[in-house]
PyMOL Python script that loads the backbone (N, CA, C, O; Angstrom):
from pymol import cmd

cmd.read_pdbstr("""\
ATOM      1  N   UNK A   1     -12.462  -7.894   4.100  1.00  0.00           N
ATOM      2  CA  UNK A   1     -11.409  -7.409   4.970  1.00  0.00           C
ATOM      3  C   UNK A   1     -10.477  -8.545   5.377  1.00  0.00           C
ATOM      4  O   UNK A   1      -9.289  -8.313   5.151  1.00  0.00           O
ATOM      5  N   UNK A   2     -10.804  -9.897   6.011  1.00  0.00           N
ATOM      6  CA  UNK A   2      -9.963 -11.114   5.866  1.00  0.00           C
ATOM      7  C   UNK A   2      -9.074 -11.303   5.261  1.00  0.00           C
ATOM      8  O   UNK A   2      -7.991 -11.596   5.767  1.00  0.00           O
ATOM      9  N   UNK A   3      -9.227 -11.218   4.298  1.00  0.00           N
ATOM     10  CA  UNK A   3      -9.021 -11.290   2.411  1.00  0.00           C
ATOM     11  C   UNK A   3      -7.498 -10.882   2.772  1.00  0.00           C
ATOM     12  O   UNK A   3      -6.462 -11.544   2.839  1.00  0.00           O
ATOM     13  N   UNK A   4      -7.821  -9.391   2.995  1.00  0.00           N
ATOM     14  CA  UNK A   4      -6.818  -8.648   2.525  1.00  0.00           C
ATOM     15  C   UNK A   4      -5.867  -8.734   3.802  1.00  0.00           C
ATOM     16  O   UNK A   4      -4.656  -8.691   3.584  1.00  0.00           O
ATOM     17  N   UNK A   5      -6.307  -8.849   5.091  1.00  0.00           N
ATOM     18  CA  UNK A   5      -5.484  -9.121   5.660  1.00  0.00           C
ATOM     19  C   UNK A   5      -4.437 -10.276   6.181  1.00  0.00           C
ATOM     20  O   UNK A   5      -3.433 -10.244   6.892  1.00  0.00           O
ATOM     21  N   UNK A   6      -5.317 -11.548   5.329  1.00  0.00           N
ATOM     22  CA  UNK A   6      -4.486 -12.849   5.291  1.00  0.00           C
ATOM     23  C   UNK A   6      -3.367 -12.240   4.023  1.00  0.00           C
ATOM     24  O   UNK A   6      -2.146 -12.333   4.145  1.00  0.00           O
ATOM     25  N   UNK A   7      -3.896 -11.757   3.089  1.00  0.00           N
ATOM     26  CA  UNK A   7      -2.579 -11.524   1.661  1.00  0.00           C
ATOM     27  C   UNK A   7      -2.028 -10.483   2.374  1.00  0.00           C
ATOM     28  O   UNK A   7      -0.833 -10.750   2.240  1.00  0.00           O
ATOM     29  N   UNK A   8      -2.066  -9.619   2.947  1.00  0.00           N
ATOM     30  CA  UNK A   8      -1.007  -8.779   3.790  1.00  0.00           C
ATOM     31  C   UNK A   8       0.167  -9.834   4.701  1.00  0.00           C
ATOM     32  O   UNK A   8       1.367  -9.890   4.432  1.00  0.00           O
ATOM     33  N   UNK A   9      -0.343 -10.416   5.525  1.00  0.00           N
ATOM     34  CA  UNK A   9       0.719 -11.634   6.336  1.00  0.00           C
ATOM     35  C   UNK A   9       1.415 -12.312   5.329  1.00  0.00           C
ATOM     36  O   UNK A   9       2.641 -12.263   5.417  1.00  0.00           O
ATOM     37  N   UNK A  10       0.837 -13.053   4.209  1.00  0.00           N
ATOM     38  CA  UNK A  10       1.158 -13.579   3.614  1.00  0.00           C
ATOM     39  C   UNK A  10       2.548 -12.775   2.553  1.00  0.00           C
ATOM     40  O   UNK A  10       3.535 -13.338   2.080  1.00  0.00           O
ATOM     41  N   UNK A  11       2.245 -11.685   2.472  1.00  0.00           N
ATOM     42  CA  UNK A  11       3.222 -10.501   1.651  1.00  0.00           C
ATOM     43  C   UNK A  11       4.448 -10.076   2.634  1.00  0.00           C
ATOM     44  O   UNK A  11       5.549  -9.632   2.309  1.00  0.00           O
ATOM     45  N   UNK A  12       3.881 -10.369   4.055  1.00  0.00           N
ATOM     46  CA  UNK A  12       5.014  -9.705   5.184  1.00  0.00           C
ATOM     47  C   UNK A  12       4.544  -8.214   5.278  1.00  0.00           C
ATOM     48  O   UNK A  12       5.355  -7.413   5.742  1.00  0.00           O
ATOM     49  N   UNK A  13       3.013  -7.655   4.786  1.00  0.00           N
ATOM     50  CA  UNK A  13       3.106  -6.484   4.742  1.00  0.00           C
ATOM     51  C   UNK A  13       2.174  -6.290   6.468  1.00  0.00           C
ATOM     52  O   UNK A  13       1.344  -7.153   6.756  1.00  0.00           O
ATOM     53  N   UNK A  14       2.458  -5.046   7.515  1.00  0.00           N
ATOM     54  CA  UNK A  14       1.350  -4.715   8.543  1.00  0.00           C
ATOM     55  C   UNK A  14       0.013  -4.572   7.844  1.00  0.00           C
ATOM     56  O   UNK A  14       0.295  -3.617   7.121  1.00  0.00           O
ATOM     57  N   UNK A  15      -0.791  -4.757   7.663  1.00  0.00           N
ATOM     58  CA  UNK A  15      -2.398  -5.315   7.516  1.00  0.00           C
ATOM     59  C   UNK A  15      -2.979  -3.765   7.724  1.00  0.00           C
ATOM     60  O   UNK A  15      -3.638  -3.160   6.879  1.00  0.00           O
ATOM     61  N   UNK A  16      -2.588  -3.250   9.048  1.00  0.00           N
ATOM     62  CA  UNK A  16      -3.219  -2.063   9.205  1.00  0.00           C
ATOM     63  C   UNK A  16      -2.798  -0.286   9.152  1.00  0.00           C
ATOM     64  O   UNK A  16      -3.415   0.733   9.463  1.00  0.00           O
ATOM     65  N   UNK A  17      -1.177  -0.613   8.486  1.00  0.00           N
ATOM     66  CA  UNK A  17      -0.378  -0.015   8.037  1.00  0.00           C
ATOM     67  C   UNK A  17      -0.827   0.227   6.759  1.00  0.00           C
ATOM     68  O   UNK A  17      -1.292   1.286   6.338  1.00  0.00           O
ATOM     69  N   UNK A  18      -0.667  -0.791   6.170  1.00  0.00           N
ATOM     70  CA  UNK A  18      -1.595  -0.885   4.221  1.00  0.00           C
ATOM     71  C   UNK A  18      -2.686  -0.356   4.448  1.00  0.00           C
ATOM     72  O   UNK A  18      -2.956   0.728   3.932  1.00  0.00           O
ATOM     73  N   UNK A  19      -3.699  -1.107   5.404  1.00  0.00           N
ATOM     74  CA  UNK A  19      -5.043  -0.203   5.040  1.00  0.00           C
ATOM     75  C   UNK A  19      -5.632   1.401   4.971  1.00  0.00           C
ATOM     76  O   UNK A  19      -6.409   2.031   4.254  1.00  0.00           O
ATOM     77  N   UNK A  20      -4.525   1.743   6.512  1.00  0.00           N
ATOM     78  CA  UNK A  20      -4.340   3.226   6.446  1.00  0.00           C
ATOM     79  C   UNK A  20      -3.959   3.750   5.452  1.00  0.00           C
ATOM     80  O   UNK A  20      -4.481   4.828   5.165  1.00  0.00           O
ATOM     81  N   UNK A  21      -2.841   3.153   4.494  1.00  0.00           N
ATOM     82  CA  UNK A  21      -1.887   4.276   3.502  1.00  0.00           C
ATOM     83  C   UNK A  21      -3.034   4.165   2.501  1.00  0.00           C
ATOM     84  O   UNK A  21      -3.570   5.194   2.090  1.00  0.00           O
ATOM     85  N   UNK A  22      -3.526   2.677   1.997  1.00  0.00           N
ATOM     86  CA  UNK A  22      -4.392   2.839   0.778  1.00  0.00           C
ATOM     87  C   UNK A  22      -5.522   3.783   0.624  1.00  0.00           C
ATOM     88  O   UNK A  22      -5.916   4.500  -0.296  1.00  0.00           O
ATOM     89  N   UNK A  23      -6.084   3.432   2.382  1.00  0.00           N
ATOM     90  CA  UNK A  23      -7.555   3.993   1.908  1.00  0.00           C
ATOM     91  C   UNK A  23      -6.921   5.558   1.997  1.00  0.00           C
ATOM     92  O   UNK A  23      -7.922   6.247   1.796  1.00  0.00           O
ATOM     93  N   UNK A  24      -6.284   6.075   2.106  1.00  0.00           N
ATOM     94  CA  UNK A  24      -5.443   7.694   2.288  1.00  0.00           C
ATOM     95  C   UNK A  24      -5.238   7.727   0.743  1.00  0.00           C
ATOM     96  O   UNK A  24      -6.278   8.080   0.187  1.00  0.00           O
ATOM     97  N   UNK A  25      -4.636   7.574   0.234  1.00  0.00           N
ATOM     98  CA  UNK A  25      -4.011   7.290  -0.988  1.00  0.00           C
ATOM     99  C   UNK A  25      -5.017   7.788  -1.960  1.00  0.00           C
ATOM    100  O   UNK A  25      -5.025   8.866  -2.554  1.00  0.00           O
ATOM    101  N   UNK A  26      -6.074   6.561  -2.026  1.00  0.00           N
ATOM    102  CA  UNK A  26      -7.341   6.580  -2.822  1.00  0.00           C
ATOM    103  C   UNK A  26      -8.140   7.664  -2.628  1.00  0.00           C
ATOM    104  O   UNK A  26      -8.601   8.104  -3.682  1.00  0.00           O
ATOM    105  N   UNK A  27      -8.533   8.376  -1.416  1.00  0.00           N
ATOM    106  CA  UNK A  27      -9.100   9.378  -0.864  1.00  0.00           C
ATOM    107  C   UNK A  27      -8.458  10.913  -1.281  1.00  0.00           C
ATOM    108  O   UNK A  27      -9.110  11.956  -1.235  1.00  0.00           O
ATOM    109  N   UNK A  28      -7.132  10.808  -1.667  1.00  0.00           N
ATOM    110  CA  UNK A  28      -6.418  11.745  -2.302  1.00  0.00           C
ATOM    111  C   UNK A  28      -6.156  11.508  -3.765  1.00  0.00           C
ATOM    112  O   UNK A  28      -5.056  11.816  -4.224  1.00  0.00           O
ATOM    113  N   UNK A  29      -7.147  10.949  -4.578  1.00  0.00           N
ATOM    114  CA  UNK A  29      -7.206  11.273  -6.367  1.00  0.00           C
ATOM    115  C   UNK A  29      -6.249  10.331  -6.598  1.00  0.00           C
ATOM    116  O   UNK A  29      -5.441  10.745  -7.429  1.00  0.00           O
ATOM    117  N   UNK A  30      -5.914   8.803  -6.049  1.00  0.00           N
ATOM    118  CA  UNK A  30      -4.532   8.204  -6.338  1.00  0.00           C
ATOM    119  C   UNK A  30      -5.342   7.573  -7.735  1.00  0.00           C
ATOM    120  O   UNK A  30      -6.453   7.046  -7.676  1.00  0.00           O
ATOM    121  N   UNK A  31      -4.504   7.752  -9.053  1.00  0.00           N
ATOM    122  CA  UNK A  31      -4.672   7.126 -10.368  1.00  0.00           C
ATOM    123  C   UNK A  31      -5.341   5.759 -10.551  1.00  0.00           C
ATOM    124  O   UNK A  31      -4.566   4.805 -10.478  1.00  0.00           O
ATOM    125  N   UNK A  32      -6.629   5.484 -10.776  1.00  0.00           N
ATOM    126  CA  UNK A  32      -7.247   4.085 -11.069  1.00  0.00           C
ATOM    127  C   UNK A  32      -6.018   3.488 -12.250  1.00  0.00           C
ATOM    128  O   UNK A  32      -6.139   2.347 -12.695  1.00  0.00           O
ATOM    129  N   UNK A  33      -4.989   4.279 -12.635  1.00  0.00           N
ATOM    130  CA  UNK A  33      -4.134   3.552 -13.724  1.00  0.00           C
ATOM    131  C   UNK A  33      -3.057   3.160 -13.105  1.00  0.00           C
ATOM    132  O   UNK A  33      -2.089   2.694 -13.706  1.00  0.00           O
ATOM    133  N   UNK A  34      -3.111   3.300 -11.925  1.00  0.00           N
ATOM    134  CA  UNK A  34      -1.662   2.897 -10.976  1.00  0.00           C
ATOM    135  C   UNK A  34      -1.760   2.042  -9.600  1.00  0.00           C
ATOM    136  O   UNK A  34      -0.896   1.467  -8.939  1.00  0.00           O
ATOM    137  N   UNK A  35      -3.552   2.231  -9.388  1.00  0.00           N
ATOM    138  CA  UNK A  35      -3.924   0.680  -8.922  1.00  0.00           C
ATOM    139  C   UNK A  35      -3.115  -0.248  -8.516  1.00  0.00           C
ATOM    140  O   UNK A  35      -2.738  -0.326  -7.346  1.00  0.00           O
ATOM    141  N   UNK A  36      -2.762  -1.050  -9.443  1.00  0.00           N
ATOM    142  CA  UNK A  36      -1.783  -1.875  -9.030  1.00  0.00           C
ATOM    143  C   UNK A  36      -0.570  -1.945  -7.978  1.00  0.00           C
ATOM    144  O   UNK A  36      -0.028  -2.838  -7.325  1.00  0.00           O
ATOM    145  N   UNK A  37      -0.444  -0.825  -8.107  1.00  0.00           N
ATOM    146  CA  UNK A  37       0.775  -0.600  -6.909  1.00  0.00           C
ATOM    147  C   UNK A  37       0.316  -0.592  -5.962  1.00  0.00           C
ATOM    148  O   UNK A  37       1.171  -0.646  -5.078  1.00  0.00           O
ATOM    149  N   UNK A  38      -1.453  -0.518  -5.305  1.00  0.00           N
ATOM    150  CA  UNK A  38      -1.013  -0.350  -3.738  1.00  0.00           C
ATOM    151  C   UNK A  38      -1.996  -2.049  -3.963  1.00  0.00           C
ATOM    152  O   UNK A  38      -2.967  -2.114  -3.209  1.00  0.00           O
ATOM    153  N   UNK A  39      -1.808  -3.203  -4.815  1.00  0.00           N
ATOM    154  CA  UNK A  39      -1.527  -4.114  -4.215  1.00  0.00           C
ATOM    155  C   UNK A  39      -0.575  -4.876  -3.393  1.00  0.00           C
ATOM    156  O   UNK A  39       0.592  -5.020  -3.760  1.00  0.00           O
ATOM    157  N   UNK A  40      -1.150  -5.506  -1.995  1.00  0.00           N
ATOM    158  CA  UNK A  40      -0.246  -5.774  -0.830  1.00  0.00           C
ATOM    159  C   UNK A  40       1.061  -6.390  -1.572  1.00  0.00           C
ATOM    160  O   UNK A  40       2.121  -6.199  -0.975  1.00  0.00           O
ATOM    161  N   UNK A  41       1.110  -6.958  -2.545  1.00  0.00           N
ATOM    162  CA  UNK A  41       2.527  -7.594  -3.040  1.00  0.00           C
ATOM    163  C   UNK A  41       3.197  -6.527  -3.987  1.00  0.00           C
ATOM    164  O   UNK A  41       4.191  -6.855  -4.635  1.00  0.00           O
ATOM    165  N   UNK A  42       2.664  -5.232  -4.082  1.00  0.00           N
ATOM    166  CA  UNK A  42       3.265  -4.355  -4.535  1.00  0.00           C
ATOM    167  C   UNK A  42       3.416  -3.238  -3.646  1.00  0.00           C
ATOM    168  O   UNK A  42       4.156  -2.326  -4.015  1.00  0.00           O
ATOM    169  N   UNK A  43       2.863  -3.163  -2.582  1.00  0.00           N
ATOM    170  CA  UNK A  43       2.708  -1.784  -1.685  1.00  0.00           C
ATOM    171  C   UNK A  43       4.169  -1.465  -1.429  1.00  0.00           C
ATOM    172  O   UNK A  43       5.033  -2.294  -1.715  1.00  0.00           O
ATOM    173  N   UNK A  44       4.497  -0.177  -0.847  1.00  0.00           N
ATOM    174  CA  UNK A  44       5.808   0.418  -0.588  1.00  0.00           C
ATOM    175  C   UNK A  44       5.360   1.475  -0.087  1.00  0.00           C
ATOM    176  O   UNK A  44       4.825   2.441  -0.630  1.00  0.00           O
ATOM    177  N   UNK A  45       5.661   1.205   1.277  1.00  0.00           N
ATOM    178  CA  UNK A  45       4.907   2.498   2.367  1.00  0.00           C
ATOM    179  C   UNK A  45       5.661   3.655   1.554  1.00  0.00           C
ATOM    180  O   UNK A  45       6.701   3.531   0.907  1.00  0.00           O
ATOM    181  N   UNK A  46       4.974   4.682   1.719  1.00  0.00           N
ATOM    182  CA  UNK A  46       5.328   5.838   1.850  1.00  0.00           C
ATOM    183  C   UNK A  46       6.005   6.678   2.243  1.00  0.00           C
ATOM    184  O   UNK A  46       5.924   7.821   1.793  1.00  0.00           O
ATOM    185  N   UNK A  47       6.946   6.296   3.291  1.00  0.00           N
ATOM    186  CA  UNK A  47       7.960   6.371   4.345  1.00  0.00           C
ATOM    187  C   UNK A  47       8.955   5.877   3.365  1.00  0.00           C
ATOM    188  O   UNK A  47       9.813   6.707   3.062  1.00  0.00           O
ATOM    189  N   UNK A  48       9.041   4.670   2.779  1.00  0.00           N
ATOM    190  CA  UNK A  48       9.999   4.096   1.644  1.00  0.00           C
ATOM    191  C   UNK A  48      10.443   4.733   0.865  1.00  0.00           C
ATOM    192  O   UNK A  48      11.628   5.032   0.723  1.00  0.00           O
ATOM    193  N   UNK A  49       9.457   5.061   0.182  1.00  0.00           N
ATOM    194  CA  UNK A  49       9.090   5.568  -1.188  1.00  0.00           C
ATOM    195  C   UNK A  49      10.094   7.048  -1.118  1.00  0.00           C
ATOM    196  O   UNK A  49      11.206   7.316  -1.572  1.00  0.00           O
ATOM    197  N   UNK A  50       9.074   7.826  -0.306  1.00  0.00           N
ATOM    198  CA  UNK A  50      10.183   9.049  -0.224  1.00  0.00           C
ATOM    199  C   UNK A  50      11.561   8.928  -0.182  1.00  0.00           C
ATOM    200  O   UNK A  50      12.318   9.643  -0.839  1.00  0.00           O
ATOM    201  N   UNK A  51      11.942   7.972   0.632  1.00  0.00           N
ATOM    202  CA  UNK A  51      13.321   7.407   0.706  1.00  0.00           C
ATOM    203  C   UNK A  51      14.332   7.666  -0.069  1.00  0.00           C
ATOM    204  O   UNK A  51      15.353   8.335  -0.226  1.00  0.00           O
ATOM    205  N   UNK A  52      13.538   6.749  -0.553  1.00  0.00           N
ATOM    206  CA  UNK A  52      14.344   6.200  -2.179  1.00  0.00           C
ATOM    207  C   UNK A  52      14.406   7.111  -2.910  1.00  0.00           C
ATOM    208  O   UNK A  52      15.492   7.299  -3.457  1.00  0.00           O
ATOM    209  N   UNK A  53      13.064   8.205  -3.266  1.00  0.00           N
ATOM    210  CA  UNK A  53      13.216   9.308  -4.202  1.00  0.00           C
ATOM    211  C   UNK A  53      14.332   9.919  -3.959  1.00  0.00           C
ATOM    212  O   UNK A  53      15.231  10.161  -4.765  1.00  0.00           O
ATOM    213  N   UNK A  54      14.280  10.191  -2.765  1.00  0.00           N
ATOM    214  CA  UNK A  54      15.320  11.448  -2.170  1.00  0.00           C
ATOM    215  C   UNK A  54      17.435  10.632  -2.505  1.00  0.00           C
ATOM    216  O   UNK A  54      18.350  11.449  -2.602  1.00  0.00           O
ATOM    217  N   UNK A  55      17.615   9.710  -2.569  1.00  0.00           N
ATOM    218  CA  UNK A  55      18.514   9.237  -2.823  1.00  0.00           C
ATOM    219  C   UNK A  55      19.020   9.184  -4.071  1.00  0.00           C
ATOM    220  O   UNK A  55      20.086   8.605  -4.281  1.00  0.00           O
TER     221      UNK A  55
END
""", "prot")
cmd.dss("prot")
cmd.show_as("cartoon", "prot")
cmd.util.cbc("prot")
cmd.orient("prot")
C-alpha cells in the first residue's frame, strides 16, 4: 500500500481517489488486457474520461 501511494504523489495522482476508482474498476470485470491503464502514471479518473468522450 506505501508503494502505491508514494507512486501516486509522485504521479500528482490523490492516492485515495486511485484506490477507490481501481479497486471499483477491477471489481466490475475491468479487462486484465487493459491493466495498464489504471497504472498511477496512466490513471484518468473517470470523471475525465467521460469528459473527454462526450466532447
Amino acid at each position: 500500500m506505501l508503494s502505491i501511494v508514494e507512486t501516486c504523489k509522485l504521479c500528482g495522482v490523490d492516492a485515495e481517489a486511485y484506490m477507490a476508482d481501481v479497486t471499483e474498476r477491477i471489481q466490475n470485470d475491468w479487462p486484465a488486457s487493459r491493466w495498464d491503464e489504471l497504472m498511477p502514471w496512466n490513471w484518468v479518473r473517470r470523471q475525465a474520461m467521460q469528459l473527454s468522450l462526450a466532447a
